[in-house]
C-alpha positions in Angstrom: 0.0 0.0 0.0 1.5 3.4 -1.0 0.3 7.1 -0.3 -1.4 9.1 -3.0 -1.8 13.0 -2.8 -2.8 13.6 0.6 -6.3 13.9 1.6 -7.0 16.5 3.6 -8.8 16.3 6.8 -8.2 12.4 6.9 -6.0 10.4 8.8 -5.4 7.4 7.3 -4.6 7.5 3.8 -4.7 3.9 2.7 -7.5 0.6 2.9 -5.4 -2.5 4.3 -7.2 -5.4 3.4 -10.0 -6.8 6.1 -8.8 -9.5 7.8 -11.8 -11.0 7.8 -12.0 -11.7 3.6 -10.4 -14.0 1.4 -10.8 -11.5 -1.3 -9.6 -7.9 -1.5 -9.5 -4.5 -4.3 -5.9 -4.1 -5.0 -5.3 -0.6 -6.5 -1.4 -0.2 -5.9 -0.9 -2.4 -9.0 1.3 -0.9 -12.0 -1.3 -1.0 -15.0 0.9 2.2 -17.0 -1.8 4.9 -16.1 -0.6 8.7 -15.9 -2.6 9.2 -12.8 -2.4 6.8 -9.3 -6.2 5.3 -8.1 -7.8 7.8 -5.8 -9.4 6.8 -2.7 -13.0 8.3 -2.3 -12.4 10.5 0.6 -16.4 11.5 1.0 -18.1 10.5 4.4 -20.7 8.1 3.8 -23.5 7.3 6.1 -25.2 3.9 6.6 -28.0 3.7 9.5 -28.3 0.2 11.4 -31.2 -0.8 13.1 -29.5 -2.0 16.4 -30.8 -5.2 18.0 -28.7 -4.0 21.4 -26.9 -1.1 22.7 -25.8 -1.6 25.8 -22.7 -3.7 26.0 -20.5 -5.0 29.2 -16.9 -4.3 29.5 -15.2 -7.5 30.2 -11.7 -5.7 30.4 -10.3 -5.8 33.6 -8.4 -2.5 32.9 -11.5 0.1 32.8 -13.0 0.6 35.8 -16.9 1.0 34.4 -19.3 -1.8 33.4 -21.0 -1.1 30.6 -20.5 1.2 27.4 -22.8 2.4 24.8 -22.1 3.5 21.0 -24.3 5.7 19.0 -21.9 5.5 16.0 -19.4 2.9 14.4 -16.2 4.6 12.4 -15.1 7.8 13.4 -14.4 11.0 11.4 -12.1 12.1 13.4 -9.5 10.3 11.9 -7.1 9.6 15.1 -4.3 7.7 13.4 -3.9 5.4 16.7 -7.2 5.1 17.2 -7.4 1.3 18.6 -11.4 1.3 17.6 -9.8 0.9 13.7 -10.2 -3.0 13.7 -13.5 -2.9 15.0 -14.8 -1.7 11.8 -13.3 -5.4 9.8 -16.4 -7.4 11.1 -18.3 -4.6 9.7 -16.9 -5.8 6.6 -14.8 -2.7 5.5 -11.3 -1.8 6.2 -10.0 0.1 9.5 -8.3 2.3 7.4 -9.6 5.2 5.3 -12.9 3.4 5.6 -13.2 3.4 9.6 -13.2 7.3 9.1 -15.5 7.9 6.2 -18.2 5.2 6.3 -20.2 6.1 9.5 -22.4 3.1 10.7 -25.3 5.2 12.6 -27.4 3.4 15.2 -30.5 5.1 14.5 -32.5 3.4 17.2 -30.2 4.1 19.8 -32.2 5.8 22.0 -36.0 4.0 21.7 -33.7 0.6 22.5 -31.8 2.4 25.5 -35.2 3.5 26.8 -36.6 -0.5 26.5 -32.9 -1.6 28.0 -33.5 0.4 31.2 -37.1 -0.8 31.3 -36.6 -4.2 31.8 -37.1 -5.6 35.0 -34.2 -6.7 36.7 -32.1 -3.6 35.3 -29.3 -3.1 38.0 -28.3 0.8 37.2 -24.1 1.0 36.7 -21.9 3.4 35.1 -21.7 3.5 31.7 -19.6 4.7 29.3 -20.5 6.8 26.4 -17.4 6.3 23.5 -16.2 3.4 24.5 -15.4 1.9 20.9 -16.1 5.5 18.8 -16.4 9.2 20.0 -20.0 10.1 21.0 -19.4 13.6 19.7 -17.7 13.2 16.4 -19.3 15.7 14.0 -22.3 13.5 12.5 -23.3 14.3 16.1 -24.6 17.9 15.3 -26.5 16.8 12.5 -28.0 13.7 14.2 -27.9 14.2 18.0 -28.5 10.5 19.0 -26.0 11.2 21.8 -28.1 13.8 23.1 -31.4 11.5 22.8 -29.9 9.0 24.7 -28.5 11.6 27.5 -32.1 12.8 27.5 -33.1 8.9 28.3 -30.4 8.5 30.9 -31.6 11.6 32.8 -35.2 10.8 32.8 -34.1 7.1 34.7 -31.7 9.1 36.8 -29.2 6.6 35.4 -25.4 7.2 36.2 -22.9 7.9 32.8 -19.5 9.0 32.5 -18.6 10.2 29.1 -15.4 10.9 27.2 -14.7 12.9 23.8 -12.0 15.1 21.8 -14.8 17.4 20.6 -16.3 20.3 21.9 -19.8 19.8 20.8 -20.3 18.0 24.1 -20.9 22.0 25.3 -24.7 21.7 23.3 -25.2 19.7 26.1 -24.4 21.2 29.1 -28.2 21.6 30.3 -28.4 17.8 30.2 -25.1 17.1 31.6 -25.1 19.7 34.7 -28.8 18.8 35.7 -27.2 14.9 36.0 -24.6 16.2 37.7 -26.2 17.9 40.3 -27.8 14.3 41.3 -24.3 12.7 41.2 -25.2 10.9 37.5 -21.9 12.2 35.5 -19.0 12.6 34.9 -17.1 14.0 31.5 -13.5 13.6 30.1 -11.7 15.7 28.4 -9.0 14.0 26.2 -6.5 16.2 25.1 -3.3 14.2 23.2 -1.1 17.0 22.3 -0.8 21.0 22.7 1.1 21.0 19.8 -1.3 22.0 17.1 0.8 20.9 13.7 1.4 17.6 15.2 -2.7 17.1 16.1 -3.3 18.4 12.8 -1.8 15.6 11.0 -2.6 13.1 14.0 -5.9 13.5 14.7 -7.2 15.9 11.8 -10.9 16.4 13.1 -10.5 16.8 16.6 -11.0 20.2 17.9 -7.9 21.8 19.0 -6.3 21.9 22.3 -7.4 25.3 23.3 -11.0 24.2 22.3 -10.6 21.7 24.7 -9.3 23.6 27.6 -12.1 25.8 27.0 -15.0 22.9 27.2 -13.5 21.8 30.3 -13.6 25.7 31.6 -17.5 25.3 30.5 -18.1 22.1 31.8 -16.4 22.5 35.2 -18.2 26.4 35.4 -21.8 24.7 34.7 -21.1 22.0 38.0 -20.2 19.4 35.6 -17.5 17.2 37.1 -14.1 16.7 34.3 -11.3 15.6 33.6 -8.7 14.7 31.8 -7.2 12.1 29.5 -3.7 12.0 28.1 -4.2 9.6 25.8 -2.9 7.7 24.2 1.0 9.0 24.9 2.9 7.7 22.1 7.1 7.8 23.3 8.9 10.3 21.1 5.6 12.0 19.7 3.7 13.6 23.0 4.9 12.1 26.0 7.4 15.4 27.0 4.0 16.8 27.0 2.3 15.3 30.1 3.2 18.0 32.2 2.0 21.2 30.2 -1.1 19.0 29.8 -2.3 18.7 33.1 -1.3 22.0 34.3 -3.5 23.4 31.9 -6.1 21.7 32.4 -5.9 22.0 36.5 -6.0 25.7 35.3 -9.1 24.9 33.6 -11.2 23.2 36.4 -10.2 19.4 35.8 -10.7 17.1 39.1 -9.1 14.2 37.6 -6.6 12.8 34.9 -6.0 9.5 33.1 -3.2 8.2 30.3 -3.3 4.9 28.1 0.2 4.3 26.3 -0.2 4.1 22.5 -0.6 0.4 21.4 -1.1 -0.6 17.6 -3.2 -3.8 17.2 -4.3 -5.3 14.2 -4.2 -3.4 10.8 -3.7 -0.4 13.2 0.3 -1.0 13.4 0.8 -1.0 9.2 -1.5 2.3 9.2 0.4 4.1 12.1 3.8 3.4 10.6 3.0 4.4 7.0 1.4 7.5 8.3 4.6 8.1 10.1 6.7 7.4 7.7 4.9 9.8 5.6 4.4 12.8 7.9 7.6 12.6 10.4 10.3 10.1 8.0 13.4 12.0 10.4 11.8 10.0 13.7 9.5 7.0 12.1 12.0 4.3 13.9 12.9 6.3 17.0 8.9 5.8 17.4 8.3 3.0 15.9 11.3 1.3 18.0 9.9 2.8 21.4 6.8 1.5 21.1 8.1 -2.1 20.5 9.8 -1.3 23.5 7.1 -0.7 26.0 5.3 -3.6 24.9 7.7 -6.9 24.5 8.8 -6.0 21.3 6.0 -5.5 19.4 3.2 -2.9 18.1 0.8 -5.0 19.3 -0.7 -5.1 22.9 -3.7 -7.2 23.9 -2.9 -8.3 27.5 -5.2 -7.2 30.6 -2.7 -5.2 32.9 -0.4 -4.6 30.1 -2.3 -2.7 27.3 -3.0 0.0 28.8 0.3 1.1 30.7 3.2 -1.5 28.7 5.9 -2.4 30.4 10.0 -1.7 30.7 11.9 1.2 31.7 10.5 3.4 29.2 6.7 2.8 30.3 8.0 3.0 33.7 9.5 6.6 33.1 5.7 7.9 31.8 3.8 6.9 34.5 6.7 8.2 36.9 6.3 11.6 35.1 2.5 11.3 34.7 2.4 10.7 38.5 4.5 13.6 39.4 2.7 15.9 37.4 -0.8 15.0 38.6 1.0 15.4 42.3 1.7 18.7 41.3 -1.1 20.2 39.4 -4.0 18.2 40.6 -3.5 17.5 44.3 -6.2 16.9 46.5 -8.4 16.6 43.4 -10.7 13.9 42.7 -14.3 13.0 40.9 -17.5 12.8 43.3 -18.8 9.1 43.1 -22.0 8.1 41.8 -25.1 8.3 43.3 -26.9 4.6 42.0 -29.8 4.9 44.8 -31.9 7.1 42.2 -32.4 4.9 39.4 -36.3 4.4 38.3 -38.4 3.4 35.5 -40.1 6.8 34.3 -44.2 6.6 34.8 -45.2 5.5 31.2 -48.5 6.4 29.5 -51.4 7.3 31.8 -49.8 6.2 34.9 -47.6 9.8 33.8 -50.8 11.8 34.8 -50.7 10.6 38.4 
């Protein structure tokens, strides 16, 4: 797979095959036309008519029990993004595709709302962008993330949410009445301050000082935030963990988080052509650090290991990550959930009473 002229506001530039098929569309094959095959860069919209929405977090490494996506594929276009080889039982690739072929649960919220109604429902946190960000720009057009918050408030049903967009500011009336009754929580993640680099990293996010600014209104409205450093990727962002957090403790954030980059799947070919395309002078300083943190490999799927790595060079992040949120976010912390006021809204008539 080869780069053809760039396209902008996209992360990934190529389709690796779907691991999934026996049969693929090569178009890096040498058949003497002038001009190289040209991706179709367009978003595309598909709407799926979801037979479940809430899912259970089996991993041992995130500390919430069930998550919720309105969306498949993200435009965003975060080159690490480790949702990429969810979109290959889709049946499309986790490259270019995973950011321009948006899989739209339209029913989210009418199967949320029959979820919670079943009898037996034990209320929990759950997490909103689990697998894809909630507020990814389809979002404004389509506001199923805000139908669903609308259904989690009228169960007074706990959430915790994270994004790298600042639409999550539409709704602050939702989020700050939950908060008030100890029902969420919001995370900020913010991977760089370093605008050219999240420009070609992440190339629909909103910018850092966008994000620093939806934690000022998030944190202003009662809303409790933090932050998430993540992923750090060793070479790339990780001198940055302390400007990170001390702008955001300027900002109001309670809390802060990090993952270390891993590259799974399809995810490590993309990442290091994208590298070696944007940043060639320190692809294998990168490349090589990463292997480094995780046995020797881009790959990382072990519970305790995945998140944080391992070695002296994951050892000397989460020493400096400590440090800094010593420093800048001392005697800070997230209020805990209040579970007690989950209840089935009054339906129909029994509403009147």
């Amino acid at each position: 797979m080869e780069f053809h002229a760039p396209l902008k506001g996209r992360g990934a530039q190529v389709n690796p095959p779907n691991r999934y098929q026996k049969q693929s569309l090569n178009t890096d094959t040498d058949d003497g036309l002038d001009e190289p095959f040209a991706p179709d860069a367009r978003t595309e919209i598909r709407y799926e008519h979801a037979r479940t929405i809430l899912h259970e977090v089996k991993s041992p490494d995130i500390p919430l029990s069930l998550s919720i996506n309105p969306y498949q594929g993200c435009e965003h276009g975060c080159i690490y993004c480790y949702a990429r080889p969810s979109h290959a039982w889709w049946g499309m690739s986790p490259g270019l595709d995973f950011e321009r072929i948006i899989i739209v649960k339209q029913n989210a919220a009418e199967l949320l709302d029959a979820t919670l109604s079943k009898p037996g429902h034990t209320p929990a946190s759950v997490m909103f962008s689990g697998n894809t960000d909630c507020y990814q720009p389809i979002e404004r057009q389509l506001s199923l993330t805000r139908a669903c918050l609308e259904v989690f408030r009228s169960f007074r049903h706990p959430v915790g949410m994270i994004t790298k967009n600042s639409l999550i500011t539409r709704d602050i009336d939702i989020l700050a009445e939950m908060a008030a009754q100890r029902l969420a929580h919001v995370y900020i993640s913010i991977t760089t301050l370093d605008e050219d680099l999240r420009r070609i990293m992440e190339p629909r996010t909103a910018s850092a000082a966008r994000k620093l600014e939806t934690i000022r209104q998030l944190t202003a409205a009662g809303i409790p935030t933090g932050v998430m450093v993540a992923p750090i990727i060793l070479g790339l962002n990780n001198h940055e963990i302390p400007a990170i957090l001390e702008a955001a403790a300027d900002a109001g954030a309670l809390a802060a988080g990090y993952t270390l980059v891993r590259l799974n799947d399809e995810v490590g070919d993309i990442f290091t052509q994208w590298i070696r395309h944007h940043l060639p002078d320190r692809a294998d300083k990168v490349l090589n650090q990463i292997r480094d943190c995780h046995g020797g490999s881009l790959e990382e799927k072990r519970f305790g290991k995945r998140m944080r790595g391992e070695g002296a060079l994951a050892e000397s992040v989460r020493h400096l990550f400590q440090l800094s949120r010593q420093k800048y976010l001392k005697d800070r912390q997230m209020p805990g959930y209040d579970l007690s006021l989950f209840r089935v809204p009054p339906r129909g008539q029994l509403s009147l009473f």
